[in-house]
mmCIF file as gemmi writes it, N, C-alpha and C atoms, coordinates in Angstrom:
data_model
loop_
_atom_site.group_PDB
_atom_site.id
_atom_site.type_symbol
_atom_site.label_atom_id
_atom_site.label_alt_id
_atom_site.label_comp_id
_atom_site.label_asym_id
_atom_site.label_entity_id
_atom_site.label_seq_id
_atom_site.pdbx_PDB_ins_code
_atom_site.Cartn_x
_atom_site.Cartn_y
_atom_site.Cartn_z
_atom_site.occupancy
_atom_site.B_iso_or_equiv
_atom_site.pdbx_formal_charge
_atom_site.auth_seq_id
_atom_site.auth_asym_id
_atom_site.pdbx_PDB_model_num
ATOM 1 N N . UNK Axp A 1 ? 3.207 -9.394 4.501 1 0 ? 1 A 1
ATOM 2 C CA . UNK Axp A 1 ? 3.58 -9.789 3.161 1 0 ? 1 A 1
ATOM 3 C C . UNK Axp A 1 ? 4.39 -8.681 2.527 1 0 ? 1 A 1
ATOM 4 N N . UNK Axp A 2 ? 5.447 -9.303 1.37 1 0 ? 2 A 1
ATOM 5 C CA . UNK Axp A 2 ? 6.011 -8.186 0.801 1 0 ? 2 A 1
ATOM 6 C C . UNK Axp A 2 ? 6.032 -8.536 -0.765 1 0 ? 2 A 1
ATOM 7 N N . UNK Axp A 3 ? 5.951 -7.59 -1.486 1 0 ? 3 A 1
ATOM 8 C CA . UNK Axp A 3 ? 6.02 -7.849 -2.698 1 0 ? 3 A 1
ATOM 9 C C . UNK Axp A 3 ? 5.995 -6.66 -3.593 1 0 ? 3 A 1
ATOM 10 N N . UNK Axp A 4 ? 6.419 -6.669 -4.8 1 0 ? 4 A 1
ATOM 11 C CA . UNK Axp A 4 ? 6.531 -5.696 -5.951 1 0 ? 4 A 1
ATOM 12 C C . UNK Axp A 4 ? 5.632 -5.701 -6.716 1 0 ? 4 A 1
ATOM 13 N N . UNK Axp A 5 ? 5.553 -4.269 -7.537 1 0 ? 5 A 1
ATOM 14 C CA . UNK Axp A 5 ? 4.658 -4.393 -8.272 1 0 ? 5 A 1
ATOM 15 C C . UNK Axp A 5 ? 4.764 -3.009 -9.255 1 0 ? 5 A 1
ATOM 16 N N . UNK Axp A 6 ? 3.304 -3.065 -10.09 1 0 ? 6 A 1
ATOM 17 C CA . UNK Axp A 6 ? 3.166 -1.61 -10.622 1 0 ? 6 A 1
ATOM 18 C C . UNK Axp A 6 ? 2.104 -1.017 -10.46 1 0 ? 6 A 1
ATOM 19 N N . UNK Axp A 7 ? 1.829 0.808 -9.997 1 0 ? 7 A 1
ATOM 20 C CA . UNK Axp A 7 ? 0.639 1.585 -9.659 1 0 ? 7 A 1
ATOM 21 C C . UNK Axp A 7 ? 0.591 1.391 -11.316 1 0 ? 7 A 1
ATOM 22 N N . UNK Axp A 8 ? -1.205 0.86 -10.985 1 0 ? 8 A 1
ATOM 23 C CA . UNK Axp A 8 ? -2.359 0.776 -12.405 1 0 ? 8 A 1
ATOM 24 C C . UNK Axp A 8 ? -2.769 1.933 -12.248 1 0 ? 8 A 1
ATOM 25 N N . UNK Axp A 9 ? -3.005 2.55 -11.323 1 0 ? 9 A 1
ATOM 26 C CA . UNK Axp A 9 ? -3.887 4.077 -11.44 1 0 ? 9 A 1
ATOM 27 C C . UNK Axp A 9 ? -3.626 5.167 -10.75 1 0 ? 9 A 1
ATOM 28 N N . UNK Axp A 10 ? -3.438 6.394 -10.508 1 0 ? 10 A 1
ATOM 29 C CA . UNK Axp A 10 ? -3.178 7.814 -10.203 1 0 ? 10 A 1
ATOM 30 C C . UNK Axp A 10 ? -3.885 7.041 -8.551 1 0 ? 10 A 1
ATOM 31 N N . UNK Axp A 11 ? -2.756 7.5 -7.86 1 0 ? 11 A 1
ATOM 32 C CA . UNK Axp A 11 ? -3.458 7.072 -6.242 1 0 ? 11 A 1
ATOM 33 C C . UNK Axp A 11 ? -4.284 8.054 -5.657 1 0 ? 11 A 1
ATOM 34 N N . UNK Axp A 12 ? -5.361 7.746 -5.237 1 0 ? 12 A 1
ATOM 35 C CA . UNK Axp A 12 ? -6.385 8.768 -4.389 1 0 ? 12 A 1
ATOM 36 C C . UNK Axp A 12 ? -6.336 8.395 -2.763 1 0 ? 12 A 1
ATOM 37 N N . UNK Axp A 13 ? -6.971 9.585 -2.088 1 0 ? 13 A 1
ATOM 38 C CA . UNK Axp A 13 ? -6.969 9.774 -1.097 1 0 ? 13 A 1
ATOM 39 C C . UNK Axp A 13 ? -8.667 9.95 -0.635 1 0 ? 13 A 1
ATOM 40 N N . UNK Axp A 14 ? -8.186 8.986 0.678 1 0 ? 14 A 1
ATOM 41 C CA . UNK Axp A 14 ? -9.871 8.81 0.89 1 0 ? 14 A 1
ATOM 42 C C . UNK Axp A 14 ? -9.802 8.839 2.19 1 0 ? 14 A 1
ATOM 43 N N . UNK Axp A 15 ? -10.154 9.834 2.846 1 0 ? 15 A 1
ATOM 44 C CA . UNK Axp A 15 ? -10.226 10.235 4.915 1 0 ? 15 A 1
ATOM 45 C C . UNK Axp A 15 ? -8.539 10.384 4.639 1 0 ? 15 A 1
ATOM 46 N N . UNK Axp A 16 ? -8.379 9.418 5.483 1 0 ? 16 A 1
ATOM 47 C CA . UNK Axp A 16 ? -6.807 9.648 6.089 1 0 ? 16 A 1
ATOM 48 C C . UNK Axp A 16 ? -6.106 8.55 5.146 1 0 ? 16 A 1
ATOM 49 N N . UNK Axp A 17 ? -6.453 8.054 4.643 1 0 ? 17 A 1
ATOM 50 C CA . UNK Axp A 17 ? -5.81 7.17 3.472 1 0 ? 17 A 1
ATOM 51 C C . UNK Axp A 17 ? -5.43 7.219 2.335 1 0 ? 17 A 1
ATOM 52 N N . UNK Axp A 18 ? -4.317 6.837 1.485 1 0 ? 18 A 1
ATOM 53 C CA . UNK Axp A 18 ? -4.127 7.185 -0.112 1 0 ? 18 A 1
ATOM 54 C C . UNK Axp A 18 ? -4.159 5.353 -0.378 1 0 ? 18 A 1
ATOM 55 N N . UNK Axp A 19 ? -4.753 5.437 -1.445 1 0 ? 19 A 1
ATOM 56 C CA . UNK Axp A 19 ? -5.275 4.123 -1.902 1 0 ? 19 A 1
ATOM 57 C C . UNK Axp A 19 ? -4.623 4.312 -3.112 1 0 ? 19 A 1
ATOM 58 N N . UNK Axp A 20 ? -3.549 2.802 -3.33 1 0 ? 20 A 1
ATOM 59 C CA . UNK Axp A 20 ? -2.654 2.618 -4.693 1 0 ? 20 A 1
ATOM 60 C C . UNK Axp A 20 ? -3.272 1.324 -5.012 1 0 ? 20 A 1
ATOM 61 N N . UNK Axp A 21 ? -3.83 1.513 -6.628 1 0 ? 21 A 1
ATOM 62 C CA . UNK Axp A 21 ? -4.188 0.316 -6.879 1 0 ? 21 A 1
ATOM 63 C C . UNK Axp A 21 ? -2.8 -0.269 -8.04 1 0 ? 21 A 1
ATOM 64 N N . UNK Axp A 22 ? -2.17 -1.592 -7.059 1 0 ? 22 A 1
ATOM 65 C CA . UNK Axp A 22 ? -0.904 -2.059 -7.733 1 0 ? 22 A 1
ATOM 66 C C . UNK Axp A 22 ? -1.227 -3.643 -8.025 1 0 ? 22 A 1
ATOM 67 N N . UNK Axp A 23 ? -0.547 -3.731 -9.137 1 0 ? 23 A 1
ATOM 68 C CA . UNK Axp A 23 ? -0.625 -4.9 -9.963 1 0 ? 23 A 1
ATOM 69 C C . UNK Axp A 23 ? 0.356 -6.006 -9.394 1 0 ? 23 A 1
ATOM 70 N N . UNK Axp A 24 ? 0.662 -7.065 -8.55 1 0 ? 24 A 1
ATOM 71 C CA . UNK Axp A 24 ? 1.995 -7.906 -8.361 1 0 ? 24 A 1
ATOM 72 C C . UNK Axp A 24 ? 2.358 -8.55 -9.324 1 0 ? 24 A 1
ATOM 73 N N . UNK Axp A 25 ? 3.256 -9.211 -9.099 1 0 ? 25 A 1
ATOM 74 C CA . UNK Axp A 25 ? 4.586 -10.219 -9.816 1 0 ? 25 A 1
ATOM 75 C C . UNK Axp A 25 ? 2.789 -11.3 -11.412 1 0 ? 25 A 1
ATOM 76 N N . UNK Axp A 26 ? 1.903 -11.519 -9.875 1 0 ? 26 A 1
ATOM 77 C CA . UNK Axp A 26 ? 1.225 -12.968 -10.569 1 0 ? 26 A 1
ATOM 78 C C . UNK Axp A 26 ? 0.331 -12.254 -11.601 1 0 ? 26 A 1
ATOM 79 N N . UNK Axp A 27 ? 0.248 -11.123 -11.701 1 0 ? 27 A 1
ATOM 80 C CA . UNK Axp A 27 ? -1.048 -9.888 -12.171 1 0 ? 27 A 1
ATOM 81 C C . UNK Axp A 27 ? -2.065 -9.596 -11.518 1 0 ? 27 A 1
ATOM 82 N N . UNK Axp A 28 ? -2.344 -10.287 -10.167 1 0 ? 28 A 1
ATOM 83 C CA . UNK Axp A 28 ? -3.576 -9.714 -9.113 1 0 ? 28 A 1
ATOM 84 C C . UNK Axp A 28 ? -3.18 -8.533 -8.831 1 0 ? 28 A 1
ATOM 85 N N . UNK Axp A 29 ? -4.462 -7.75 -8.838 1 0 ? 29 A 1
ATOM 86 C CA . UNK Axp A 29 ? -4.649 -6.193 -8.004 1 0 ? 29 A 1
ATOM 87 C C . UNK Axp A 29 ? -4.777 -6.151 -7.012 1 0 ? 29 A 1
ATOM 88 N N . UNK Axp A 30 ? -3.801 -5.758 -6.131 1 0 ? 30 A 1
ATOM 89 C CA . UNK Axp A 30 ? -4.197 -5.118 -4.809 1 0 ? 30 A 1
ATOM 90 C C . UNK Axp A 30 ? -4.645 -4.076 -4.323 1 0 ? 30 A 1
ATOM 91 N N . UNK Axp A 31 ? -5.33 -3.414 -3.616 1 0 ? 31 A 1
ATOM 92 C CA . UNK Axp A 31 ? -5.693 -1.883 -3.386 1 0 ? 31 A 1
ATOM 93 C C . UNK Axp A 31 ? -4.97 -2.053 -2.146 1 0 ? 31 A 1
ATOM 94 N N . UNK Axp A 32 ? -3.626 -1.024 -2.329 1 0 ? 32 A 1
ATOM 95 C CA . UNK Axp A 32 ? -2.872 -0.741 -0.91 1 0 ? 32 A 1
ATOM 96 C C . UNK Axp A 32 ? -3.72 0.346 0.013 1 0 ? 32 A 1
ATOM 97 N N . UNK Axp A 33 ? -3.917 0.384 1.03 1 0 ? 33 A 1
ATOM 98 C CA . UNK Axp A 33 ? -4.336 1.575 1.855 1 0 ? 33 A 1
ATOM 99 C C . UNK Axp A 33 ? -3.21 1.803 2.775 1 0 ? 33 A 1
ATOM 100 N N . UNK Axp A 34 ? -2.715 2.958 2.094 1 0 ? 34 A 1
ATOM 101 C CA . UNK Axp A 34 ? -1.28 3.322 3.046 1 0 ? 34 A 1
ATOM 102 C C . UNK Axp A 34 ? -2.398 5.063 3.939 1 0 ? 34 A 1
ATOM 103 N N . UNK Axp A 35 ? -1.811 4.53 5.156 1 0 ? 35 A 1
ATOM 104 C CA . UNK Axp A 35 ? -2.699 5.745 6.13 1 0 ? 35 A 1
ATOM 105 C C . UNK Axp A 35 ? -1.523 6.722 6.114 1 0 ? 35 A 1
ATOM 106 N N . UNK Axp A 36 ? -1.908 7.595 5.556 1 0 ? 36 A 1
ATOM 107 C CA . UNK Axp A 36 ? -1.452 9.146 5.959 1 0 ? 36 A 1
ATOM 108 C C . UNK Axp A 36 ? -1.354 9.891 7.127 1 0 ? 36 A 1
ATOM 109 N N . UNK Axp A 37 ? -2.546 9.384 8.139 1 0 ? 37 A 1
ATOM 110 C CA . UNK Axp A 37 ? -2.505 9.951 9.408 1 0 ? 37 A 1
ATOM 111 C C . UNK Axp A 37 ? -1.041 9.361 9.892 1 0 ? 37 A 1
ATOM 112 N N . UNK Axp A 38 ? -0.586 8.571 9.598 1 0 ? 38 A 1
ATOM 113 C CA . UNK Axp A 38 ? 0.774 7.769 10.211 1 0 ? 38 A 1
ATOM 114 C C . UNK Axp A 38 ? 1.777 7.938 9.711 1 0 ? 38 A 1
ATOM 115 N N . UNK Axp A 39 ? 1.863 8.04 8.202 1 0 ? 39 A 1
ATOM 116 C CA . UNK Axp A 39 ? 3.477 7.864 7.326 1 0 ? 39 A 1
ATOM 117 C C . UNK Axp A 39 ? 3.158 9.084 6.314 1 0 ? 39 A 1
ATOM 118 N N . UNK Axp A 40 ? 3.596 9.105 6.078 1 0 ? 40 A 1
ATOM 119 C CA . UNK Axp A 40 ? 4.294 9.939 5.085 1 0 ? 40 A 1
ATOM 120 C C . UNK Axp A 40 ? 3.508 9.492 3.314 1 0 ? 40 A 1
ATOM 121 N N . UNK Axp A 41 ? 2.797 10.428 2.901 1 0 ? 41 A 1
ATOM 122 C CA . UNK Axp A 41 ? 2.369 10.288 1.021 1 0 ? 41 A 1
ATOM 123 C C . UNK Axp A 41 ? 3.333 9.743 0.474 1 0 ? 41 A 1
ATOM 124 N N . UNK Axp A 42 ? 2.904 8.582 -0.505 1 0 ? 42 A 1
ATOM 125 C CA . UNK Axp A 42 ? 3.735 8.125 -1.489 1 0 ? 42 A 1
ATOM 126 C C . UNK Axp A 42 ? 3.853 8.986 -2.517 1 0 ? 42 A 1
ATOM 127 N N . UNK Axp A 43 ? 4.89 9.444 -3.449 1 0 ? 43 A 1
ATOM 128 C CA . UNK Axp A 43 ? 4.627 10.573 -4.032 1 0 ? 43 A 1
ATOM 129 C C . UNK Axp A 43 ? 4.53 9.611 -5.532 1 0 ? 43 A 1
ATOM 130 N N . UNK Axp A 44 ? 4.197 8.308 -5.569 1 0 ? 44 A 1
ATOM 131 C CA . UNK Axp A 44 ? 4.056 7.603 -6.778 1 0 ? 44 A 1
ATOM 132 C C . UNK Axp A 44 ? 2.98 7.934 -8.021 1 0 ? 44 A 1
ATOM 133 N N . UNK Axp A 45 ? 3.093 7.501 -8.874 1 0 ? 45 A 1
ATOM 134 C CA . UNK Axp A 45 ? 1.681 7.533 -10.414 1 0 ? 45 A 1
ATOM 135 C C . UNK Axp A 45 ? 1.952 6.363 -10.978 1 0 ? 45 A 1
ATOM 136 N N . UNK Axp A 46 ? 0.849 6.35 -11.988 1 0 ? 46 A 1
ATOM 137 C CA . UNK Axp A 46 ? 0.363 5.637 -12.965 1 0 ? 46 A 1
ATOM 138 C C . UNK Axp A 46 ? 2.099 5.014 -13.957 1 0 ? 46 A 1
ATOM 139 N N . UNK Axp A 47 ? 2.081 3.927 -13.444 1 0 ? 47 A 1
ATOM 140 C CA . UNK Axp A 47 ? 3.181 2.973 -14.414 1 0 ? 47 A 1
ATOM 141 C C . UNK Axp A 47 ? 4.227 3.034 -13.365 1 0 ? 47 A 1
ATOM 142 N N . UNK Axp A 48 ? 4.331 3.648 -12.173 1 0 ? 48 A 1
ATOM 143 C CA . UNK Axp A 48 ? 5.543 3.407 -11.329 1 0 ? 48 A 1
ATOM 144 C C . UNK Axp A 48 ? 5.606 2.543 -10.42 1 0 ? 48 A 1
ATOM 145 N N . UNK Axp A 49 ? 6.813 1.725 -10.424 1 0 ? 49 A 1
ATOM 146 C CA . UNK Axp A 49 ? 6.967 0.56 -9.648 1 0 ? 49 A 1
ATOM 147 C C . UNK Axp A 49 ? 6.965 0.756 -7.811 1 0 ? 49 A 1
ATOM 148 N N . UNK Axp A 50 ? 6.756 -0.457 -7.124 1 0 ? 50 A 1
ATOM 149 C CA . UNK Axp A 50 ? 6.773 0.362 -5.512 1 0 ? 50 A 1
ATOM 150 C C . UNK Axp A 50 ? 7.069 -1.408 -5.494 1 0 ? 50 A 1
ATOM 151 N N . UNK Axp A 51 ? 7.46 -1.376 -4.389 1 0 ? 51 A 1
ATOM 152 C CA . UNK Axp A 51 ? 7.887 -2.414 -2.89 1 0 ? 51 A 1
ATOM 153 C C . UNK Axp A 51 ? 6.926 -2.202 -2.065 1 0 ? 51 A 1
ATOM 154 N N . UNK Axp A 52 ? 6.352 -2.863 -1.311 1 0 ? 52 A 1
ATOM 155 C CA . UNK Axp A 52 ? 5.235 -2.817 -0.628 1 0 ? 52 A 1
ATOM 156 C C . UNK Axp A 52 ? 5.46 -3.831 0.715 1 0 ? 52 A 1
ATOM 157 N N . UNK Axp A 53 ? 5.188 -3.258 2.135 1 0 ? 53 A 1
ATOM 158 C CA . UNK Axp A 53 ? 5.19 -4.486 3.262 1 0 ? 53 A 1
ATOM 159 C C . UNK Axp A 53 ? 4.188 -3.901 3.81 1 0 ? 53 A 1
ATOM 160 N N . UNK Axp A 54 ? 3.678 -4.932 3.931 1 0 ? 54 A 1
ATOM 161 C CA . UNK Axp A 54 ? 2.168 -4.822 4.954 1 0 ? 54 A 1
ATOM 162 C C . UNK Axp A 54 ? 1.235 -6.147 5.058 1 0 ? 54 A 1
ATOM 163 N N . UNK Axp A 55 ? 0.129 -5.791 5.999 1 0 ? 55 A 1
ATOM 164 C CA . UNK Axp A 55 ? -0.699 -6.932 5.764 1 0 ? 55 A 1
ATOM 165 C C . UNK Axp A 55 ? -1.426 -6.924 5.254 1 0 ? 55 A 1
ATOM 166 N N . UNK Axp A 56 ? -1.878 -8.22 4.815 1 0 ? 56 A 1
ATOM 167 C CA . UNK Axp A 56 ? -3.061 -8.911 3.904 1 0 ? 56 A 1
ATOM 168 C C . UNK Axp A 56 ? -4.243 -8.916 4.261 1 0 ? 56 A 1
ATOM 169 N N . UNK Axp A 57 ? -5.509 -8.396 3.529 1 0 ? 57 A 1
ATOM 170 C CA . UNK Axp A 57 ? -6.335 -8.098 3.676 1 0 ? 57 A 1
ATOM 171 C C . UNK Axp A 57 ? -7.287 -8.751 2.624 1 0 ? 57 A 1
ATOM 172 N N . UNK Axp A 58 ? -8.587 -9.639 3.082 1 0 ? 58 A 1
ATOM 173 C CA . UNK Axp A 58 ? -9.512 -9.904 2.373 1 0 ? 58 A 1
ATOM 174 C C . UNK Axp A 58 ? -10.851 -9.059 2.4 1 0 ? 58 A 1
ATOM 175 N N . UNK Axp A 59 ? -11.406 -8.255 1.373 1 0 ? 59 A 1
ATOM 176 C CA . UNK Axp A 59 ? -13.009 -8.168 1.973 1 0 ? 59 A 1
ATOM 177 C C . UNK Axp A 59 ? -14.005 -8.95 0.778 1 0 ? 59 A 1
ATOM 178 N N . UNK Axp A 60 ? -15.169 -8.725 1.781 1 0 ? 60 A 1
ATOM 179 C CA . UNK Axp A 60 ? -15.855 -9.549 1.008 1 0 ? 60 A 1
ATOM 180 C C . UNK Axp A 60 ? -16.45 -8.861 -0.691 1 0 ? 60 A 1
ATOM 181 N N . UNK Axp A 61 ? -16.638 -9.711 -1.468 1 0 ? 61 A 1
ATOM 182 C CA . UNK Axp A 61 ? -16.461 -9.473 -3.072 1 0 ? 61 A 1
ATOM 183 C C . UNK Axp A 61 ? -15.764 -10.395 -3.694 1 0 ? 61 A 1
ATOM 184 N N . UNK Axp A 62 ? -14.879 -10.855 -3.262 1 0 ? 62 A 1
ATOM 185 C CA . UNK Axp A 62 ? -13.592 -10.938 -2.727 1 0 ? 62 A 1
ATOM 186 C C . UNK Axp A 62 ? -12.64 -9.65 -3.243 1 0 ? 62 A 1
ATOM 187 N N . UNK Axp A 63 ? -12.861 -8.605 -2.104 1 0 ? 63 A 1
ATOM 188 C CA . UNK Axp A 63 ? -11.126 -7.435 -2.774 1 0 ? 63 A 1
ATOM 189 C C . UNK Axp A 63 ? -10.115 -8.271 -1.935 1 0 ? 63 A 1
ATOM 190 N N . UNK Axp A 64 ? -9.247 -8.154 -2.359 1 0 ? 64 A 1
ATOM 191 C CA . UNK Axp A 64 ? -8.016 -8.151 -1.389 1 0 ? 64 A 1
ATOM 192 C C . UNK Axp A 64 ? -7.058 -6.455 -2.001 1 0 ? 64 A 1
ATOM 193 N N . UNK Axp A 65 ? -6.761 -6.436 -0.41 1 0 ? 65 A 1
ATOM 194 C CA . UNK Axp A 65 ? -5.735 -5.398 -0.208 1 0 ? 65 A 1
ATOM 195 C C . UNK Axp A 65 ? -4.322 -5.794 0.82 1 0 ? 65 A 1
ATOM 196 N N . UNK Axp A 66 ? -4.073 -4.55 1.042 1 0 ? 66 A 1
ATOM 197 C CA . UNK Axp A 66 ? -2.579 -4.53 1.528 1 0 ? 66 A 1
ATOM 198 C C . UNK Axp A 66 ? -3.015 -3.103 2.655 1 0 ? 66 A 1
ATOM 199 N N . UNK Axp A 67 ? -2.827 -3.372 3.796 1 0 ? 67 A 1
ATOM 200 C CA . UNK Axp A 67 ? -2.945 -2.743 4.823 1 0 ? 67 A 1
ATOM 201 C C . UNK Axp A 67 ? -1.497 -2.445 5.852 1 0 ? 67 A 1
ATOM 202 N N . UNK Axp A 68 ? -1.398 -1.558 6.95 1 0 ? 68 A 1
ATOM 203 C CA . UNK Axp A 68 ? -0.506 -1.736 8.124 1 0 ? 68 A 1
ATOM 204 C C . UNK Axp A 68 ? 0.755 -1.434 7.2 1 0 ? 68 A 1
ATOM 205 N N . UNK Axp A 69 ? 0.971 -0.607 6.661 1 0 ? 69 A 1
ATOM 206 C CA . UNK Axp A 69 ? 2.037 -0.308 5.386 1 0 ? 69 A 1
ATOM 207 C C . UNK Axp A 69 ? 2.916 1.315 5.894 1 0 ? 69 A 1
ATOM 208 N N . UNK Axp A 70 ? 2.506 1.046 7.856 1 0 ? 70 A 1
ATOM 209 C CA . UNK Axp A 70 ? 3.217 2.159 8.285 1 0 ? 70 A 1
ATOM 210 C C . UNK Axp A 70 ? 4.044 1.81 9.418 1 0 ? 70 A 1
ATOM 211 N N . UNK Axp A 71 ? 5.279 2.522 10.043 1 0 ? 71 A 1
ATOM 212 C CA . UNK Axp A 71 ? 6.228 1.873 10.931 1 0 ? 71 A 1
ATOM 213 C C . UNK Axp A 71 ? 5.263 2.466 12.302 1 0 ? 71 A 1
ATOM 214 N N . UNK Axp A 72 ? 4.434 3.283 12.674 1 0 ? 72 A 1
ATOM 215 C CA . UNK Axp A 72 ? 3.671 3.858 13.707 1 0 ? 72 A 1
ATOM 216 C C . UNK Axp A 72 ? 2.693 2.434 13.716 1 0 ? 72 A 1
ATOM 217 N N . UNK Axp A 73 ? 2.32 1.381 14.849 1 0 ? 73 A 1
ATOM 218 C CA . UNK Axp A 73 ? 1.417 0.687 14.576 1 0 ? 73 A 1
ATOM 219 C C . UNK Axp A 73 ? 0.012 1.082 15.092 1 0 ? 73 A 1
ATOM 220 N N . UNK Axp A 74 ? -1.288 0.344 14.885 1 0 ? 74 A 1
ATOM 221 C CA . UNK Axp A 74 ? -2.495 1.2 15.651 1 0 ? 74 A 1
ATOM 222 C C . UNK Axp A 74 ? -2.855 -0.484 15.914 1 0 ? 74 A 1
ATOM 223 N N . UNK Axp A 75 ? -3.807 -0.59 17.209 1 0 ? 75 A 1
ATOM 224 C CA . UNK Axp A 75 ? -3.873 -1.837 17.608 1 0 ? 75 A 1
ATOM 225 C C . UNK Axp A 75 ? -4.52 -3.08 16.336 1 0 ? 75 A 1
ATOM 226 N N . UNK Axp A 76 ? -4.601 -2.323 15.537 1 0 ? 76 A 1
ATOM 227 C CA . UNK Axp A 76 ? -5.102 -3.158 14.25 1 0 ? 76 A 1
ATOM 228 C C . UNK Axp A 76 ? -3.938 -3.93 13.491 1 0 ? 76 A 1
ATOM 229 N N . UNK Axp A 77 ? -2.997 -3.243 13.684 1 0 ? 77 A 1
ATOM 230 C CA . UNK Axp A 77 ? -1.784 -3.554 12.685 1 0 ? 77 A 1
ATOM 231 C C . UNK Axp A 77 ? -0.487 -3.873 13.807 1 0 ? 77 A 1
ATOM 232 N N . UNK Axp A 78 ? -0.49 -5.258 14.029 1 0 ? 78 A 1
ATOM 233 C CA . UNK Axp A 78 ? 0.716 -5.538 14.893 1 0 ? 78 A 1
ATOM 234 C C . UNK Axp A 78 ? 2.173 -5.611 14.076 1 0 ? 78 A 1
ATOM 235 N N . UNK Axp A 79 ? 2.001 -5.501 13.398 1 0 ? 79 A 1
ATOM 236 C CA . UNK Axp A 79 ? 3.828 -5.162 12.8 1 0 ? 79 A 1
ATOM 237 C C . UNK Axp A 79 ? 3.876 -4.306 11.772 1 0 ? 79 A 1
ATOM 238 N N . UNK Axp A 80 ? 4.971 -3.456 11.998 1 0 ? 80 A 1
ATOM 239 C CA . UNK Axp A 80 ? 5.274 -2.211 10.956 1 0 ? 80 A 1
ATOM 240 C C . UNK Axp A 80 ? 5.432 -2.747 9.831 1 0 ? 80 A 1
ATOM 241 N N . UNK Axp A 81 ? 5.172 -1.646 8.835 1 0 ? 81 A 1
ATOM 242 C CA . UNK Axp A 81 ? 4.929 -1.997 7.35 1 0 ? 81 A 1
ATOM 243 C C . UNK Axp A 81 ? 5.761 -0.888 6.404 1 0 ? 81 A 1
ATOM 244 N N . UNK Axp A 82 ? 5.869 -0.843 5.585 1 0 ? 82 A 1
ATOM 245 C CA . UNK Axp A 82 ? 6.134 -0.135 4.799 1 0 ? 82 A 1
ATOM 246 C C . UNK Axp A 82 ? 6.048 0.234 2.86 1 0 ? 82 A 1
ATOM 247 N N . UNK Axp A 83 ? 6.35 1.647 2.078 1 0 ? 83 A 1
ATOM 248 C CA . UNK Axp A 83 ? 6.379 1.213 0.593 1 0 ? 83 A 1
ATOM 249 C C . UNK Axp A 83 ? 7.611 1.95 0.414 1 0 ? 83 A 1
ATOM 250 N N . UNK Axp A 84 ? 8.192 1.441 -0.416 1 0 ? 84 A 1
ATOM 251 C CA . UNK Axp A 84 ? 9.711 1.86 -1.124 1 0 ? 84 A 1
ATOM 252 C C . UNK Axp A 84 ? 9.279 1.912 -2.171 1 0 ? 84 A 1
ATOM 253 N N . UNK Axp A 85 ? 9.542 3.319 -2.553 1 0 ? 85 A 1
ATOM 254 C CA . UNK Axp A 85 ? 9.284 3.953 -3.972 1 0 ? 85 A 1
ATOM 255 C C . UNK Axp A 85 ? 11.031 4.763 -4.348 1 0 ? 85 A 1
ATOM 256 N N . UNK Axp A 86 ? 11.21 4.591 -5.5 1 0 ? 86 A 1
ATOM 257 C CA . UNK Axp A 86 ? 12.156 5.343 -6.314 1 0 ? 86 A 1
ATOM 258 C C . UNK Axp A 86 ? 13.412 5.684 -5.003 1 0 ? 86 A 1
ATOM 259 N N . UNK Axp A 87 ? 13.961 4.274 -3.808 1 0 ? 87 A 1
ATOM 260 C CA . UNK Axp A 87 ? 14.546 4.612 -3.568 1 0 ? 87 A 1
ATOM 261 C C . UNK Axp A 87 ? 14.619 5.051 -1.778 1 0 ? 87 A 1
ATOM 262 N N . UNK Axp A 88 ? 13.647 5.69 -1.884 1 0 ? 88 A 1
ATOM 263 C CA . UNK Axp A 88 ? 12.39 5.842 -0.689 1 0 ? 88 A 1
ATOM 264 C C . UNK Axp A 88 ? 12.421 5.11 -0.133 1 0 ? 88 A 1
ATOM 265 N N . UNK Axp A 89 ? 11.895 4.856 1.426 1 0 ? 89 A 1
ATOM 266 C CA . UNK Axp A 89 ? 10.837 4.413 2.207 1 0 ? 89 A 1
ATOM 267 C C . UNK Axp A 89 ? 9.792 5.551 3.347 1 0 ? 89 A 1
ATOM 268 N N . UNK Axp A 90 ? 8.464 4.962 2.712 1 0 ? 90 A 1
ATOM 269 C CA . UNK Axp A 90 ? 7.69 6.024 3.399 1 0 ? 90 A 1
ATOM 270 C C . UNK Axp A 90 ? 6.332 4.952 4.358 1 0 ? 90 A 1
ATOM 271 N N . UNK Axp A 91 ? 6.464 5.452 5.529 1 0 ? 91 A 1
ATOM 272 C CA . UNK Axp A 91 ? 6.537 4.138 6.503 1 0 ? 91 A 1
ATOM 273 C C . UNK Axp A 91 ? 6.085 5.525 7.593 1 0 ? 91 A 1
């Protein structure tokens, strides 16, 4: 999936992951988990827009996220992903 949006909150980092919680087009929140062990830090904040490709992710609660948001794949994530920030792509 691809889609736009805006970081709602200062992104954190959790193990090997930075977690952006972004708002889309419809106003659902996604929590992106872009892996660091693979791509490159988004250097994004709070009110900045991003492009986002990756896959879709349900857990139960219902969260949904945005996963596989790197061009390195791991057998979890069969197609490269990526986020375009300010211009950027960090993949």
């Amino acid at each position: 999936m691809t889609f736009d949006g805006s970081v709602l909150a200062e992104p954190t980092q959790v193990g090997s992951h930075e977690h952006l919680l972004v708002s889309d087009p419809a106003g659902d929140q996604l929590e992106v988990d872009h892996n660091t062990s693979l791509a490159t830090s988004v250097p994004a904040h709070q009110g900045n827009r991003v492009v986002v490709h990756g896959q879709l992710y349900i857990d139960p609660g219902p969260h949904a996220g945005v996963h596989c948001t790197h061009a390195h794949t791991s057998s979890g994530c069969p197609v490269p992903g990526w986020i375009q920030f300010n211009g950027n792509y960090y993949e």
